[in-house]
C-alpha positions as CSV (number, residue, x, y, z in Angstrom):
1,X,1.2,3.8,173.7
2,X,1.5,0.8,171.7
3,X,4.4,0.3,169.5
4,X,4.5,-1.1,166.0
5,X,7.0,-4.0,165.6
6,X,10.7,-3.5,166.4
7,X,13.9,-4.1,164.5
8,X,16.9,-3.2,166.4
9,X,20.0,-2.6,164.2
10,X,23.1,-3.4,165.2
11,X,26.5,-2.2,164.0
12,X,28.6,-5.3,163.7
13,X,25.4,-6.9,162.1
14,X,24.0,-9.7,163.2
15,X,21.7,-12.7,161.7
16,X,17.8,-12.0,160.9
17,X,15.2,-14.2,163.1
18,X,11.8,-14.7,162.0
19,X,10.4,-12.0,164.3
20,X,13.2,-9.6,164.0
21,X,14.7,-8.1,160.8
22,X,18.9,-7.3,161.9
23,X,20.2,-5.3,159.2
24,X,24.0,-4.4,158.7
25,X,24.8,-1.2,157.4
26,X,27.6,1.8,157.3
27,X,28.0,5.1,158.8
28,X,30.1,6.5,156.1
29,X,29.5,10.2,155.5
30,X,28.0,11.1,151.8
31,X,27.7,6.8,150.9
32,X,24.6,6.4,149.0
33,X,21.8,4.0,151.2
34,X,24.2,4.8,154.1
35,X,22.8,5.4,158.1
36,X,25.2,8.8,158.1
37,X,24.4,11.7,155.9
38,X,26.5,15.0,155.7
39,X,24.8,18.4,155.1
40,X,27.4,19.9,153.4
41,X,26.6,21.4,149.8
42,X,28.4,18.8,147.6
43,X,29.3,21.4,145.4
44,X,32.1,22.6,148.5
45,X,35.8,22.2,148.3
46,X,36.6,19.9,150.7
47,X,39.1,22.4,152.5
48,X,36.1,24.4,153.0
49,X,34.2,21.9,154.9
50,X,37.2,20.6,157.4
51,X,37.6,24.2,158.0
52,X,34.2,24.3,159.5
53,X,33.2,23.2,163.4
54,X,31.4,20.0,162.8
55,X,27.8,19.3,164.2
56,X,26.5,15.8,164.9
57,X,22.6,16.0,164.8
58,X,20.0,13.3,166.5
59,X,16.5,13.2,165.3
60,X,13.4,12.3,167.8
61,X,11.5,9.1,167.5
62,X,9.7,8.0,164.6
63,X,12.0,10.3,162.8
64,X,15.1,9.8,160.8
65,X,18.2,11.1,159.8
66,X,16.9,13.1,156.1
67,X,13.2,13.6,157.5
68,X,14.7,15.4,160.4
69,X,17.4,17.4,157.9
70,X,14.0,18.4,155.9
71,X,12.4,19.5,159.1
72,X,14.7,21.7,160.2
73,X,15.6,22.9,156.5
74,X,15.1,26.9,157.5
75,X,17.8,26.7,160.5
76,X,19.4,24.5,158.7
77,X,20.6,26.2,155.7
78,X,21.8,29.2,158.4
79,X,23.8,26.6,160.2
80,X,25.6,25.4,157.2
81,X,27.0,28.5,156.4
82,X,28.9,28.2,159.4
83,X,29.3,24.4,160.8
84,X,29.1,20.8,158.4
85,X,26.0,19.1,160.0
86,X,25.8,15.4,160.2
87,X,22.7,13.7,160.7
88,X,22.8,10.0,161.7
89,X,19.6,7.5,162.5
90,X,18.9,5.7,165.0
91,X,19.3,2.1,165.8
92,X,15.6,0.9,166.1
93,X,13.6,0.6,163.6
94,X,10.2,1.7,163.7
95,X,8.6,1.0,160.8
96,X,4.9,-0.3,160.5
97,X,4.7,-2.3,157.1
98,X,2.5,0.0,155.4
99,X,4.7,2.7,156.0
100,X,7.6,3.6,152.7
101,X,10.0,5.7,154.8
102,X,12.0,4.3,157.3
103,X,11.9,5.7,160.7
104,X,14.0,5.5,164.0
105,X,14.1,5.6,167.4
106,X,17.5,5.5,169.8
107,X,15.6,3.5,172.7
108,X,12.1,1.9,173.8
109,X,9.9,1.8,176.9
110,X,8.7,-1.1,178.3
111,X,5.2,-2.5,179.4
112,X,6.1,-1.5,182.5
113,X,7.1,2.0,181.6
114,X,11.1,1.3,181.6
115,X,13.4,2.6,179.0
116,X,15.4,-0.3,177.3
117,X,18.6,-0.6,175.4
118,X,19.7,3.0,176.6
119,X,23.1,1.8,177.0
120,X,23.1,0.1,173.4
121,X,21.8,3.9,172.3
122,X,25.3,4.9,173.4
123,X,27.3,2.5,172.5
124,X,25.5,2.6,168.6
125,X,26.3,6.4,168.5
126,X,29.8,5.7,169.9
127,X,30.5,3.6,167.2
128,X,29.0,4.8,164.3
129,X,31.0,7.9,165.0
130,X,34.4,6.7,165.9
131,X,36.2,7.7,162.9
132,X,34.9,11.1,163.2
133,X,35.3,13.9,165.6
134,X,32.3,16.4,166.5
135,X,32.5,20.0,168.2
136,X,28.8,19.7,169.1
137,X,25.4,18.2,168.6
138,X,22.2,19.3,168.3
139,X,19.0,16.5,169.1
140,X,15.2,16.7,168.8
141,X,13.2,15.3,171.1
142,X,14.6,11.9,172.1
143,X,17.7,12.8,170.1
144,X,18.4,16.2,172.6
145,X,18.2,13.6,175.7
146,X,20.9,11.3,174.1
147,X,22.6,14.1,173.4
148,X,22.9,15.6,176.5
149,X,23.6,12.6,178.3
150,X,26.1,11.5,175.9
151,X,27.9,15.1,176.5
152,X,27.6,14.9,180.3
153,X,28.8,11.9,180.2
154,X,32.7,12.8,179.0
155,X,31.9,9.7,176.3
156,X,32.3,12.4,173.6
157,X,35.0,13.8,174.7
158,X,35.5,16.2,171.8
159,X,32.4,17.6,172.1
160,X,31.9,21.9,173.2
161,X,28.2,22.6,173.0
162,X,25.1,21.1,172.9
163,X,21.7,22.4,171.5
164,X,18.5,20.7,172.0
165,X,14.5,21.2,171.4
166,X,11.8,19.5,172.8
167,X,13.7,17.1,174.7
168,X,12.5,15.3,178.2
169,X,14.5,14.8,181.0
170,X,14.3,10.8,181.0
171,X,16.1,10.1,184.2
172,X,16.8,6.3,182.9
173,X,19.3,8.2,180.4
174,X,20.5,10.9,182.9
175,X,21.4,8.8,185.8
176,X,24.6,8.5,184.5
177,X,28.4,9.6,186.1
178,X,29.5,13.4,184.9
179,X,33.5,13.6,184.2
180,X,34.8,17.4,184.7
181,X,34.4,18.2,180.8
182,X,30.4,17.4,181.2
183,X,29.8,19.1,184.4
184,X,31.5,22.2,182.2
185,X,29.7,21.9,179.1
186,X,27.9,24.9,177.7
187,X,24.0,23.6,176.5
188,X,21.1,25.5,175.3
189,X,18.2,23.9,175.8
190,X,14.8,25.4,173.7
191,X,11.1,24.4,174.9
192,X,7.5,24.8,173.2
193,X,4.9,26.7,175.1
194,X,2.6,24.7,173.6
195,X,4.5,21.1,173.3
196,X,1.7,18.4,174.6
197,X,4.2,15.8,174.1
198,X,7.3,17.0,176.9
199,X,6.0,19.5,179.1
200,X,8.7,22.7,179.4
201,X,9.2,21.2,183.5
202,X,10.7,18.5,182.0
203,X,13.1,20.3,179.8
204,X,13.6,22.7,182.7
205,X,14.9,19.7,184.9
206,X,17.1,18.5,181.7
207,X,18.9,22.0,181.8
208,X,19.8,21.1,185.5
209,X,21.2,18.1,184.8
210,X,24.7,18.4,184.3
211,X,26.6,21.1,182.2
212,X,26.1,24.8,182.1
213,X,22.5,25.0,180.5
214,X,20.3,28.0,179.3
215,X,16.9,27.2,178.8
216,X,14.9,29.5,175.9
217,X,10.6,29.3,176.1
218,X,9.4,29.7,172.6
219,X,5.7,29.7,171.4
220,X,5.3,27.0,169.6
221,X,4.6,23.3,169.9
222,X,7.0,19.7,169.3
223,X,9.1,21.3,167.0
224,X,13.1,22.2,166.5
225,X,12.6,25.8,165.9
226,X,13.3,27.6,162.4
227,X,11.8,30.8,163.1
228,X,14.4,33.6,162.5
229,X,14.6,34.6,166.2
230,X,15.0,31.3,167.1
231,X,18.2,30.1,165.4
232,X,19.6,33.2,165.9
233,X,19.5,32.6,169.1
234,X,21.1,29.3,168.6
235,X,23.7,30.6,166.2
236,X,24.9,33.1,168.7
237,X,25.3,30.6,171.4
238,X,27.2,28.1,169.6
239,X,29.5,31.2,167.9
240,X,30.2,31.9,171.5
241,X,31.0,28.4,172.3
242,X,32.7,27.5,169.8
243,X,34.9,30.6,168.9
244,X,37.7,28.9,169.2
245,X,38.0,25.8,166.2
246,X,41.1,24.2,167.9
247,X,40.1,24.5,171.4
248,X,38.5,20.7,173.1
């Protein structure tokens, strides 16, 4: 597939070339034009929302952060009455110049079919996070591949539970060492019948690859489900994993 022009963004920022737009930016939670936005209702005490597990969430490519908040808006809204969902974009930008809305990816593919800047991927997320601490994460697509392997991993070591939908098993990603806490960690891992973009083999072999993973077969296609069913099916897994707000 051929890719619209690139712009990788950085977190320390870094100067513009002619071909390459480098843009700095913040992850603060809740900052207006910010790469981090918080789900919470703003309306919330703020004892409220420490009280609650927090949830990091990755969108798939040629996504973002809001679009994939508006996607998911139906299991959303049943997740925040529980957990405080972050969602955070990616650090390659995607955007064709005819296009108004930004949108992200977390790592390319080559002309050769090799993933690139996987390990920037981590370290971008790694950063952008570092002052705050997340009991889980839920990814789309791309974003549920990171997420697994940044769980698996130990990198995140705070992290209990991850929940994932449509997401490949990209072995560039996945070949990666497991530390104890990754090998343990509970993930649930939902596939399309009907996806034509990853096949549910490929999410099958995701669910073996490290962690204690479930895999749910749903009817649909490329989606993160919102079907009632469907995210209760992902609210009871991550009430069972995460029962216990001061456990890590």
């Amino acid at each position: 597939m051929v890719m619209p022009s690139l712009s990788f963004l950085f977190a320390s920022g870094l100067a513009a070339t002619s071909n390459t737009h480098i843009h700095r930016h913040s992850a603060r939670l809740m900052m207006v034009g910010g790469r981090m936005s918080s789900s919470t209702n703003s309306n919330s005490s703020s004892s409220d929302n420490t009280s609650k597990p927090r949830i990091l969430c990755l969108h798939g490519r040629y996504q973002s952060g809001s679009i994939f908040r508006n996607k998911i808006a139906g299991a959303r809204r049943k997740l925040e009455r529980e957990y405080e969902l972050h969602f955070l974009d990616g650090p390659i930008l995607l955007n064709a110049e005819e296009e108004e809305d930004n949108v992200y990816g977390w790592w390319n593919r080559d002309e050769n079919g090799e993933h690139t800047l996987v390990a920037e991927a981590f370290e971008y997320v790694i950063e952008q996070t570092k002052t705050e601490q997340y009991d889980a994460i839920i990814g789309f697509s791309q974003g549920g591949t990171l997420a697994t392997a940044l769980a698996v991993s130990g990198v995140m070591p705070n992290i209990r539970a991850i929940c994932t939908a449509g997401a490949p098993c990209t072995h560039e990603v996945l070949d990666i060492d497991s530390k104890k806490n990754g090998l343990d960690m509970p993930k649930l891992h939902l596939a399309g019948e009907t996806d034509s973009m990853v096949s549910v083999e490929s999410t099958k072999e995701l669910v073996e690859r490290g962690g204690n993973g479930q895999l749910i077969i749903h009817d649909q296609g490329h989606l993160f489900p919102t079907r009632s069913a469907r995210v209760k099916e992902i609210l009871d897994f991550l009430a069972i994993t995460l029962k216990d707000n001061n456990a890590i």
